[in-house]
C-alpha positions as a printed Julia matrix, in Angstrom:
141×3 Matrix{Float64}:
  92.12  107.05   64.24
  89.93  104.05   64.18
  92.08  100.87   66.18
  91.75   98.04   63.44
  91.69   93.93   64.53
  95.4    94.1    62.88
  96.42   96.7    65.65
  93.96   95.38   68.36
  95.81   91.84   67.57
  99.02   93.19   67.97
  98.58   95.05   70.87
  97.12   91.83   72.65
 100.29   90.08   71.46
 102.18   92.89   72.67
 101.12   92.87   75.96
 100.79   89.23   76.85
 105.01   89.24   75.39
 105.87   90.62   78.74
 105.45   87.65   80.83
 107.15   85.45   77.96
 110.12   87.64   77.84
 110.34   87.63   81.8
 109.68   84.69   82.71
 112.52   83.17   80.3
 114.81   85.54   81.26
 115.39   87.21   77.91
 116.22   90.66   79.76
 117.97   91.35   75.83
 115.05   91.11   74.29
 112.85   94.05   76.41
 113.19   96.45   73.42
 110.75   94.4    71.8
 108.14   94.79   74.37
 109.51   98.77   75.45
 110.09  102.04   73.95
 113.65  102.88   74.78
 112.62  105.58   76.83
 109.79  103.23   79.21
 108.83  104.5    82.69
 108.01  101.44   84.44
 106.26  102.48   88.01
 106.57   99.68   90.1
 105.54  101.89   93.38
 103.09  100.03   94.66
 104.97   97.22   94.68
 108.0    98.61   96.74
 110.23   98.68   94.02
 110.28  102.51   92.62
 109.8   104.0    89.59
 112.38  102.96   86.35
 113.23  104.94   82.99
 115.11  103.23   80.65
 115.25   99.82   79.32
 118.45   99.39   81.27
 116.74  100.43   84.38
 114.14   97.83   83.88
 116.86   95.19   82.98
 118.98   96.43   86.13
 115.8    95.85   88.36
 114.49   92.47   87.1
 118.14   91.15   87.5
 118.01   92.56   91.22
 114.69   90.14   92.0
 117.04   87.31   91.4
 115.47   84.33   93.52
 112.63   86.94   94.67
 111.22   87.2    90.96
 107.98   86.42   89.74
 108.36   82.66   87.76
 104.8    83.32   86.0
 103.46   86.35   84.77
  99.78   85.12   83.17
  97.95   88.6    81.68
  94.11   88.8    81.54
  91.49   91.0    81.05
  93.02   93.53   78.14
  90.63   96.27   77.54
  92.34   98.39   75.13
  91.32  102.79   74.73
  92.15  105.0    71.91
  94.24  108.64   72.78
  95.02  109.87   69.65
  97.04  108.56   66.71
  99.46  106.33   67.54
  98.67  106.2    71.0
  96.68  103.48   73.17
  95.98  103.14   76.57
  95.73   99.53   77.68
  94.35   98.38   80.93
  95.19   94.97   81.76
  94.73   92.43   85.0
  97.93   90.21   85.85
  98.06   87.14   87.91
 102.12   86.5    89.19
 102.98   83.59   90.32
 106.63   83.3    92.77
 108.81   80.44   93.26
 107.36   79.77   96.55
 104.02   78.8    95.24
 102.66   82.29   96.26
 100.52   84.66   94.14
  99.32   87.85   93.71
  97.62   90.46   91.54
  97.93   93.38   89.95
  96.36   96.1    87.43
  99.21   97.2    84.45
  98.23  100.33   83.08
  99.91  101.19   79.92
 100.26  103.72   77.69
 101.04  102.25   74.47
 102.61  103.84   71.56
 103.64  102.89   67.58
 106.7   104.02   66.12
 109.18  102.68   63.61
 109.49   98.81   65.16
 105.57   99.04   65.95
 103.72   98.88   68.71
 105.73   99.46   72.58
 104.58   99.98   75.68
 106.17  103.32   76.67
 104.66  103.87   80.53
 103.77  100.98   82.48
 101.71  101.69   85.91
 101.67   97.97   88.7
  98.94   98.5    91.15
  98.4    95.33   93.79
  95.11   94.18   94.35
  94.95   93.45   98.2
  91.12   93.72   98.86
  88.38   91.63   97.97
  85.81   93.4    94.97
  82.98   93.18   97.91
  85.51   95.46  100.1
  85.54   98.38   97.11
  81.74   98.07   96.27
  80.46  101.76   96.47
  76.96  100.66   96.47
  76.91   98.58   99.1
  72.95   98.23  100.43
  72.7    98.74  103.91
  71.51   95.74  105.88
């Protein structure tokens, strides 16, 4: 399978839905971002691991006053897995009521079925150390 502009587009679209959907508050409307089934690993973040749509809705209700108010998604870089399947990497900036921030790395695994395109495995991991920190080839001074 060759991923087309059409399905690149829509995938884009797809993921970028997320923080739209969220940040509104339009916990009904998750099965157009989710496969019914979604496992949404939130691990890193302290808040577990969720399957289900409901599980999802049950949690983002839960952050009440402690959710995220801005979810702004950069940095899509999109890999073929076999027909029908797409894994997305993706860079997230979140922004909390407080004025705080933080980010994070969403790696999907993307699927298309009968209502298109869903993300059906979402993976947060927190960035909490500067790039020069990770850099494996660091020159000795």
């Amino acid at each position: 399978m060759t991923l087309g502009a059409e399905d690149r587009l829509a995938i884009h679209e797809l993921i970028a839905l997320h923080g739209h959907l969220v940040d509104e508050g339009e916990l009904d409307r998750l099965d157009d971002l989710f496969t019914a089934d979604v496992v949404y690993d939130a691990s890193d973040l302290g808040h577990g691991s969720m399957h289900g749509l409901e599980a999802v809705r049950d949690a983002a209700r839960a952050m009440g006053e402690r959710g995220t108010v801005g979810h702004h998604v950069t940095n899509v870089i999109l890999t073929e897995v076999g027909e029908d399947q797409v894994r997305a990497r993706s860079k997230a900036i979140g922004i909390k009521a407080d004025g705080t921030s933080g980010s994070v790395r969403y790696e999907d695994v993307i699927v298309r079925g009968e209502k298109g395109w869903r993300i059906n495995r979402r993976k947060v991991a927190a960035r909490r150390t500067p790039s020069g920190a990770n850099d494996a080839n660091k020159r000795p001074e």
